[in-house]
VOGU-3710 file (C-alpha; in Angstrom, 3 decimals, decimal comma):
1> xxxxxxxxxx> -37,758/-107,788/-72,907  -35,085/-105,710/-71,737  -35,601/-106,603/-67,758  -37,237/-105,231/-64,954  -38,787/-101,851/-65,543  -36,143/-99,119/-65,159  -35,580/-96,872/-62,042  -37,217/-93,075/-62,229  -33,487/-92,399/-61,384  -32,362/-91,268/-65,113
11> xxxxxxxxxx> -28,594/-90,724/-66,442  -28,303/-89,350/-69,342  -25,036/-89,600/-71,256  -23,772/-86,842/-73,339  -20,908/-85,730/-75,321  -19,569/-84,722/-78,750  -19,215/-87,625/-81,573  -17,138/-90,457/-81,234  -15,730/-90,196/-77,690  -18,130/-93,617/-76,591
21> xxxxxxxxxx> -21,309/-92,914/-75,377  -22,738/-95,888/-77,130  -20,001/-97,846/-75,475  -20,270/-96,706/-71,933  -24,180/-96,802/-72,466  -23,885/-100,533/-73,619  -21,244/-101,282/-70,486  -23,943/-99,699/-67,973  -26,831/-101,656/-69,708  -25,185/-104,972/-70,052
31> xxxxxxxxxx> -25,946/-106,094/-73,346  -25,207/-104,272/-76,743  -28,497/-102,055/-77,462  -26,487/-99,165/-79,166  -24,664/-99,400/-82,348  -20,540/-98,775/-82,126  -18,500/-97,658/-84,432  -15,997/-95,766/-85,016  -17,847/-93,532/-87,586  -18,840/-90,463/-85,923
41> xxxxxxxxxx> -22,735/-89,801/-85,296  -23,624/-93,743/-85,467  -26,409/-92,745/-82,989  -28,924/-90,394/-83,664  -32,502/-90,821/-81,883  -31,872/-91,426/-77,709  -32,024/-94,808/-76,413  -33,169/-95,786/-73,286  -31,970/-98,804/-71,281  -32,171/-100,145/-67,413
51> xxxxxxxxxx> -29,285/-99,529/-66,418  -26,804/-100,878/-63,547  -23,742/-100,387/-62,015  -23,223/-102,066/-58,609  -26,568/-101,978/-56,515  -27,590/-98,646/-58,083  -30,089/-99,176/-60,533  -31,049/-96,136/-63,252  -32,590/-95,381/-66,295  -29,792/-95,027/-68,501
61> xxxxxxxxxx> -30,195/-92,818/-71,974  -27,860/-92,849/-74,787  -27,805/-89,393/-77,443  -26,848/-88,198/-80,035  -23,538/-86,405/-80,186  -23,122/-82,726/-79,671  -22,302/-80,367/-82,481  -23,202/-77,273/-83,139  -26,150/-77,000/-85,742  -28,924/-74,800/-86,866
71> xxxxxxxxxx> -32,133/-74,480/-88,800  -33,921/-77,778/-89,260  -31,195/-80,049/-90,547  -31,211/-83,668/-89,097  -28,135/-82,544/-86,869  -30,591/-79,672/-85,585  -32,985/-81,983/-84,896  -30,561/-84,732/-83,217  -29,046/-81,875/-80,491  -32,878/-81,320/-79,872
81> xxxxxxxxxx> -33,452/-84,724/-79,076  -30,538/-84,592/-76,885  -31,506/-81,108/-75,193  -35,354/-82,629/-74,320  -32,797/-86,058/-72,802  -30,699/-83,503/-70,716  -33,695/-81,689/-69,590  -35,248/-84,929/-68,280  -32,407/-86,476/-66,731  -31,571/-86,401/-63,633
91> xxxxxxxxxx> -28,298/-86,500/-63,638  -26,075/-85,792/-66,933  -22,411/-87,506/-67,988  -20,825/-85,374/-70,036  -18,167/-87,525/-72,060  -14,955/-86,504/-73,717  -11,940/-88,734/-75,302  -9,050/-88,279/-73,014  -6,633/-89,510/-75,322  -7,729/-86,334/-77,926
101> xxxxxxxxxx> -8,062/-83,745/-75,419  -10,331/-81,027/-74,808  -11,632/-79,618/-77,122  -13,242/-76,090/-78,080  -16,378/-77,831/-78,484  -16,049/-79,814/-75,648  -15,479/-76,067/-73,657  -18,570/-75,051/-75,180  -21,243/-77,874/-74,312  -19,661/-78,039/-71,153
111> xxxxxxxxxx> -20,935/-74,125/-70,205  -24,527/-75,683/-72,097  -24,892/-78,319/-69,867  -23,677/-76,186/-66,806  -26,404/-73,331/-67,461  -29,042/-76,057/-66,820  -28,221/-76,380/-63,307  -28,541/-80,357/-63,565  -25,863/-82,367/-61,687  -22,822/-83,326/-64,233
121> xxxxxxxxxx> -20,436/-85,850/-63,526  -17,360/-85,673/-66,288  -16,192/-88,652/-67,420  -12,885/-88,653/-69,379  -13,173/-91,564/-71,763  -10,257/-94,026/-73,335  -8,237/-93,558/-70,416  -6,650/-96,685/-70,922  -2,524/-96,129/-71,023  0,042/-93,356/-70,783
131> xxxxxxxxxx> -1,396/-91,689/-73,525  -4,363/-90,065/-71,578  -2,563/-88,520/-69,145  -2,157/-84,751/-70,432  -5,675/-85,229/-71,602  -7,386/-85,803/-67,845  -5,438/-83,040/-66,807  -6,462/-80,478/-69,295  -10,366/-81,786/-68,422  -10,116/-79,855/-64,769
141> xxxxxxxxxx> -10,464/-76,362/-66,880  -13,907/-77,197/-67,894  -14,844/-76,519/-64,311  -17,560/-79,579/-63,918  -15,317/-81,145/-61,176  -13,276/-83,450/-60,758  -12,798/-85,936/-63,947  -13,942/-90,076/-63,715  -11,007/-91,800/-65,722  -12,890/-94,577/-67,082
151> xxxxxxxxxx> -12,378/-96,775/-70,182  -15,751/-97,900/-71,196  -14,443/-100,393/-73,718  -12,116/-102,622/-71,339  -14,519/-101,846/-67,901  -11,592/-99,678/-66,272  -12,724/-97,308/-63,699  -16,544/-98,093/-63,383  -15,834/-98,454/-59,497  -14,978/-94,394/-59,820
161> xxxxxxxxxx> -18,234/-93,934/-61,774  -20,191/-95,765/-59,000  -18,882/-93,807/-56,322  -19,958/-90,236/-58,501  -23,137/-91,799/-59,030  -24,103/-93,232/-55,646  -24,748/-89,807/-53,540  -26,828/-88,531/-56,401  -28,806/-91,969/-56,455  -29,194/-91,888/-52,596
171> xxxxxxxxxx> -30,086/-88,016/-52,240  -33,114/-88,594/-54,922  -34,510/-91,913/-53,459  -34,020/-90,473/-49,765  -35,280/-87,148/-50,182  -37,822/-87,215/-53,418  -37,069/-84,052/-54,367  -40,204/-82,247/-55,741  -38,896/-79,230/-58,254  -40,478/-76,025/-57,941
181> xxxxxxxxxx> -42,044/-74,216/-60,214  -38,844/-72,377/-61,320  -37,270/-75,650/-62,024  -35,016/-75,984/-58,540  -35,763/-78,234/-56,281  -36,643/-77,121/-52,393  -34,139/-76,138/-49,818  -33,106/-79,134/-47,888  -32,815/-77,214/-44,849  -32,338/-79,412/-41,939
191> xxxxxxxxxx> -32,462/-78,306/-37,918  -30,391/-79,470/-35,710  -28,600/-79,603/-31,938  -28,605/-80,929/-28,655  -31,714/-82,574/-26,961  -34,400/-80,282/-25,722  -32,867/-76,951/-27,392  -36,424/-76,129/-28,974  -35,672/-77,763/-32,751  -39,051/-78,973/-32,882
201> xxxxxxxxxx> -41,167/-75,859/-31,284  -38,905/-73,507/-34,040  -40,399/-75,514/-36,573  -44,034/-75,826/-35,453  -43,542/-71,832/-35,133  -42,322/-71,857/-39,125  -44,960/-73,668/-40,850  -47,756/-72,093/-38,702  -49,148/-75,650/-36,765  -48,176/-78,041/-34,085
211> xxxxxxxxxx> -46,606/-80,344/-36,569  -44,159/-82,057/-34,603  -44,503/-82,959/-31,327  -43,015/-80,916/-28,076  -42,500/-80,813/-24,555  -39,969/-80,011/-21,855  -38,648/-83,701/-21,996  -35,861/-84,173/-23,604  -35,103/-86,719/-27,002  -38,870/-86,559/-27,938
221> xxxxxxxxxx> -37,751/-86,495/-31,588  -36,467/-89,291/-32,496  -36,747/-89,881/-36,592  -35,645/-86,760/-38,720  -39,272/-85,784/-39,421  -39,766/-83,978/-42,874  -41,909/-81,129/-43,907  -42,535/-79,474/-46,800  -42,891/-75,563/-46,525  -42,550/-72,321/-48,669
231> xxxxxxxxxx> -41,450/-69,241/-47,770  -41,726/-66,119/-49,657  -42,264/-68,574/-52,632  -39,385/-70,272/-52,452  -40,106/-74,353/-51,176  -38,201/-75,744/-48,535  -37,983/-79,346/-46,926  -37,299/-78,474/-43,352  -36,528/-81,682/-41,229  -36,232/-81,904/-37,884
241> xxxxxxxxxx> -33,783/-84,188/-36,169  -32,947/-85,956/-32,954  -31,029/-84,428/-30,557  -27,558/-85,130/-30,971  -25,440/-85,778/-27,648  -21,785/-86,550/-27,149  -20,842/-90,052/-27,787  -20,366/-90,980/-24,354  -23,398/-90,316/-23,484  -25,151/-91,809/-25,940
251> xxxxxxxxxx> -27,077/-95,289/-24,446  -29,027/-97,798/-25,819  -29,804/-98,998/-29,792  -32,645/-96,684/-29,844  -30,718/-93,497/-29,472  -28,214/-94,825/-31,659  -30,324/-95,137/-34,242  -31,944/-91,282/-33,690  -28,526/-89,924/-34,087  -27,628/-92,074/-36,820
261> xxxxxxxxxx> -30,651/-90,623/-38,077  -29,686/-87,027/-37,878  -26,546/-87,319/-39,197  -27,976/-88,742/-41,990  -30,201/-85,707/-42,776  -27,259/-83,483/-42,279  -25,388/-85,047/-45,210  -28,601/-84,489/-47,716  -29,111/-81,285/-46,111  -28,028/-78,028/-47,852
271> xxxxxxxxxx> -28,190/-75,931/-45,388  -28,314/-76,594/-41,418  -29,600/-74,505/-38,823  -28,107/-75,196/-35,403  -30,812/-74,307/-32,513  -28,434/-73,104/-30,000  -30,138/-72,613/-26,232  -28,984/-68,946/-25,570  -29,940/-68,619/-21,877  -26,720/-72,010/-21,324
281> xxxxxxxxxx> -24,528/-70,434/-24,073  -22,194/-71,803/-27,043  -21,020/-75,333/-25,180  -18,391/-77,981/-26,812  -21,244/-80,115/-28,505  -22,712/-77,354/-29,792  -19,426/-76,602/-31,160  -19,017/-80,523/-32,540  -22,114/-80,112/-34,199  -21,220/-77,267/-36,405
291> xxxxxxxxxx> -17,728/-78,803/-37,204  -19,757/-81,690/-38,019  -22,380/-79,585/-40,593  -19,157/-77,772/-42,161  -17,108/-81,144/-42,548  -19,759/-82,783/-44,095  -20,138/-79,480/-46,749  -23,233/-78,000/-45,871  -24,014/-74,175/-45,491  -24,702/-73,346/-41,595
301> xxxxxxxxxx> -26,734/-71,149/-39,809  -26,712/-70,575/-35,960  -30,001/-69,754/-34,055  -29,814/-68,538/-30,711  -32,821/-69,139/-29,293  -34,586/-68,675/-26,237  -33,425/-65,324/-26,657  -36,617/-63,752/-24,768  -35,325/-65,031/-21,464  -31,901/-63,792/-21,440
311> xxxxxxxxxx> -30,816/-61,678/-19,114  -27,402/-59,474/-21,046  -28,000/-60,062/-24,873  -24,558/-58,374/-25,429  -22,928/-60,494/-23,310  -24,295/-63,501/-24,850  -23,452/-62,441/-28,508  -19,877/-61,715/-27,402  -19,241/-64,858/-25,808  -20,808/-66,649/-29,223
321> xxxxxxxxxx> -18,999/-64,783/-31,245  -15,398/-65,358/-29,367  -16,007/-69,088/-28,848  -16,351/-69,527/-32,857  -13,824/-67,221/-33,596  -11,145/-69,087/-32,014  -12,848/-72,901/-31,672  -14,411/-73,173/-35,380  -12,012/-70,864/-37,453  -13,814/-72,989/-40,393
331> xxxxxxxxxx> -16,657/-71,153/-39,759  -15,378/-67,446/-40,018  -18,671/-65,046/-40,785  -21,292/-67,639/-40,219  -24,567/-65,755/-39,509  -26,233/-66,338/-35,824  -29,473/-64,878/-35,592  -31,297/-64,594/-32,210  -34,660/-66,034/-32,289  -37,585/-66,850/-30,039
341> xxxxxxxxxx> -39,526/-70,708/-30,990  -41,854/-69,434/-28,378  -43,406/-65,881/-29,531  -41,807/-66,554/-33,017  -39,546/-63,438/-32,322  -36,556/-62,831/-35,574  -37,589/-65,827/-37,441  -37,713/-63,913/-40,447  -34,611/-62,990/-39,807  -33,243/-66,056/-39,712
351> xxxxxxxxxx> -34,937/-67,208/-42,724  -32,984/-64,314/-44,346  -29,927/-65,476/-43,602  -30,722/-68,984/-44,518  -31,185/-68,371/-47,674  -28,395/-66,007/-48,331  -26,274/-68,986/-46,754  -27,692/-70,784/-49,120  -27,299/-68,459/-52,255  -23,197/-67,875/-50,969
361> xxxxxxxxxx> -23,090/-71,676/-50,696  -23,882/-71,999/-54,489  -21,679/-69,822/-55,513  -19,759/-70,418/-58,821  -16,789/-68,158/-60,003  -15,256/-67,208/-63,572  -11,994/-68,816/-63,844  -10,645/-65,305/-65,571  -11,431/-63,503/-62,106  -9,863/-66,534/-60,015
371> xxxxxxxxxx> -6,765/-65,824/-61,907  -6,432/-62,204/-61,600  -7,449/-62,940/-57,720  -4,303/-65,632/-57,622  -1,807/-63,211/-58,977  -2,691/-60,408/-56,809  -2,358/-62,629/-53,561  0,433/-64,193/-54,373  2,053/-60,849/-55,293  0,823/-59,303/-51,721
381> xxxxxxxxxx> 2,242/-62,597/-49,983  4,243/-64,547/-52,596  4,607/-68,512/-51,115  7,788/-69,635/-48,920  10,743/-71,063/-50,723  11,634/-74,499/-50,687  14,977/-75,498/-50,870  16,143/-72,175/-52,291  13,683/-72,551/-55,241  9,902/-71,098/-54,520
391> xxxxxxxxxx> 7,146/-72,856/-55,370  5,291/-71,352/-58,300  1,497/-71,403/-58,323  0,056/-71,956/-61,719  -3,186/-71,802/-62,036  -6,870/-71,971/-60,304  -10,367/-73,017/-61,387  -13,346/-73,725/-59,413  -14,622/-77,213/-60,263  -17,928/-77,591/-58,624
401> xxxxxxxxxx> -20,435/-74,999/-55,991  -22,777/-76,616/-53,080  -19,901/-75,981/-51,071  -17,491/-73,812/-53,570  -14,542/-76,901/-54,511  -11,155/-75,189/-55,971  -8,367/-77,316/-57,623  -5,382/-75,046/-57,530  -2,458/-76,324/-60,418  1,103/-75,856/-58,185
411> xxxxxxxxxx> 5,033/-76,536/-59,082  5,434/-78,518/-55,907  1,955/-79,228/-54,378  2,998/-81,638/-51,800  5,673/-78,999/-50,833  3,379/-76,406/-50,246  2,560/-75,767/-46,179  -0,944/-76,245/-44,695  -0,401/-72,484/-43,189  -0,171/-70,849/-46,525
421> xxxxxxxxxx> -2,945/-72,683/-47,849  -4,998/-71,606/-44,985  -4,129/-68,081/-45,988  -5,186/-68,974/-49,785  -8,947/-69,764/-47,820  -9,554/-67,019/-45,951  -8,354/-64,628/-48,743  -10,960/-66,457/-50,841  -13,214/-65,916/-48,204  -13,132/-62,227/-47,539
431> xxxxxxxxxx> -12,829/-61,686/-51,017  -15,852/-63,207/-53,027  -17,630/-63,067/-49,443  -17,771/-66,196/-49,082  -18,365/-66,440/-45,327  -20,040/-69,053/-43,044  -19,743/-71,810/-45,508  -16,912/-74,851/-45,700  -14,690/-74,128/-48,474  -12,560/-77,076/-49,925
441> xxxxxxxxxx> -9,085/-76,323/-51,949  -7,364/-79,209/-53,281  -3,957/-78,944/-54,696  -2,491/-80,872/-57,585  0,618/-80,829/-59,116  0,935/-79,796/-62,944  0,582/-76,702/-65,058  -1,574/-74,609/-66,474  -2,077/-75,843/-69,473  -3,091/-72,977/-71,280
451> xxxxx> -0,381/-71,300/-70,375  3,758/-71,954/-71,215  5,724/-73,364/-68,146  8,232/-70,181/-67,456  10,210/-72,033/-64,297
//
């Protein structure tokens, strides 16, 4: 017996031959199930193990390694025993030995494995020592994220592993995502603002039915209720949340709970919808709210609604429009749509730009074109000097979508000021149109290192 039976939760672990699948898959198993050796190719079938790490517990499946193979040869038939593991898992860890490098073939199942659309977490093996160093660094060009330095032999760096692994754990067992019949899972679109704003009568209005119950009194809501939905044949989750008031005003364990609640289903949300009550305008926790969506890295949408009993709609969209321009400059080009809950009034429009929040929010951009992009900016407004020297910027990649994450290789990172990198944001923004979603730019010093250092 190999234990308790495993979690539907399944990690599969991937990667070419010999960087230490078997030996990471034996380390999150806890016994020695897989064969290690230094012989390339030791394993061949999958194996399948409960696996844990912490208090997450997974099914954990250890492959074959990749190589590129044809026809019906055994290595053929080994990457298609991997191919029907990745399109199982649930999450993949894609494996390479830091200490070697990338490779071109780790470059090439990396795109694989990112044309699937399944959640990858890259691990860079054997980072035990000095000698991994250039190796981690070069792993941020693959564009699957951030790297987990880990060394699955001595146990170094599982605590990194756990804390890739635990959102992705939580998300499935709190939301059990249902994939559609294109293979993506619904929209996690969750609906949100202050008490008695009409959350719960927009969403009733949605699906057709009086679903969730509504009534002039405020904080009637008080679990984030989900409901599945499609629209145009596309599935969504919607979820509809307790009213979320300013701290101060918040009384008594139950409420605590509600909003504790809500916050929760804003952090598995992907996109957000804040119900805005148009006839009282854009006020500050309406403003904390959004600021609250965007920090956490979720797409947002603003509906104004009761927009059938207001008096100067032009008045009202300028005053929404100048309080987010200069309060939530994160939030340049989010969409606000005027609705109705009542008579249902531009809810198709707003389920428009909910998804095209969403679709922007995806987004994923060729390194090539980031590059070009980088020199032209930096041309048009080159960065300050420090010290009489300037500070050269290297090299950018994107590194993960969902919201679009950009590691950007600098001279003198630390040196470089938060107004410029502002700049470097909105000049993504307006020019892959990326508007009304967080963006995150993270700065680390080194070079490019496909390219010669020429400071």
């Amino acid at each position: 017996m190999l234990g308790p039976d495993p979690s539907p939760f399944t990690v599969v672990v991937v990667g070419r031959p010999n960087v230490g699948k078997s030996t990471l898959f034996n380390r999150l198993v806890g016994r020695k199930l897989a064969l290690v050796d230094d012989t390339p190719g030791v394993t061949r079938d999958r194996r399948e193990g409960p696996g844990r790490l912490g208090d997450l517990h997974f099914t954990v499946v250890d492959t074959a390694g990749l190589e590129e193979a044809a026809g019906d040869t055994l290595s053929a038939r080994m990457q298609a025993q991997t191919e029907s593991a990745v399109a199982a898992a649930d999450v993949v860890l894609l494996l390479i030995d830091a200490r070697a490098g990338v490779t071109p073939l780790d470059g090439v199942f990396a795109a694989a494995i990112r044309r699937t659309a399944k959640p990858v977490i890259l691990v860079a093996n054997k980072c035990e020592g000095r000698a991994a160093e250039p190796g981690l660094l070069e792993a941020y060009a693959l564009g699957l994220g951030e790297p987990v330095a880990l060394s699955a032999e001595h146990g170094e760096g599982m605590a990194d592993l756990y804390q890739a692994l635990r959102p992705l754990v939580d998300a499935a067992a709190e939301l059990a995502v249902t994939p559609g019949e294109d293979g993506d899972g619904p929209v996690q679109l969750a609906v949100v603002g202050r008490p008695n704003v009409g959350k719960s009568t927009l969403i009733n209005r949605l699906i057709g039915e009086e679903r969730l119950l509504t009534g002039p009194e405020a904080g009637i809501t008080r679990d984030a209720i989900q409901v599945s939905w499609t629209w145009r044949g596309r599935p969504f989750r919607l979820v509809d949340t307790a009213g979320l008031r300013r701290k101060a005003k918040v009384t008594g364990k139950l409420e605590r709970l509600a909003a504790t609640d809500s916050l929760r289903a804003i952090r598995f949300a992907h996109v957000a919808v804040l119900v805005v009550d148009a006839t009282a305008g854009l006020d500050r926790q309406d403003l904390t709210i959004a600021s609250l969506v965007l920090d956490e890295g979720r797409a947002l949408v603003i509906a104004l609604n009761k927009w059938d009993l207001v008096q100067d709609p032009l008045a009202v969209r300028d005053d929404v429009d100048e309080r987010l321009a200069r309060s939530l400059p994160q939030a340049r080009g989010v969409r606000t749509q005027p609705v109705s809950a009542l008579t249902g009034k531009g809810l198709d429009r707003l389920l428009t730009a909910v998804a095209t929040a969403y679709e922007t929010w995806n987004t994923r951009l060729p390194t090539g074109e980031l590059n070009r992009w980088l020199a032209g900016v930096v041309e048009h407004h080159p960065p300050p000097q420090v010290q009489g020297r300037r500070i050269r910027l290297r090299y950018i990649t994107q590194v993960k979508a969902r919201p679009p994450t950009f590691v950007l290789f600098a001279s003198r990172a630390a040196e470089l000021p938060e107004s410029y990198v502002r700049y470097l944001v909105g000049a993504l923004r307006q020019s892959f149109g990326l508007d009304g979603i967080p963006i995150r730019l993270h700065l680390r010093q080194g070079r490019n290192p496909y390219a010669p250092d020429r400071s």
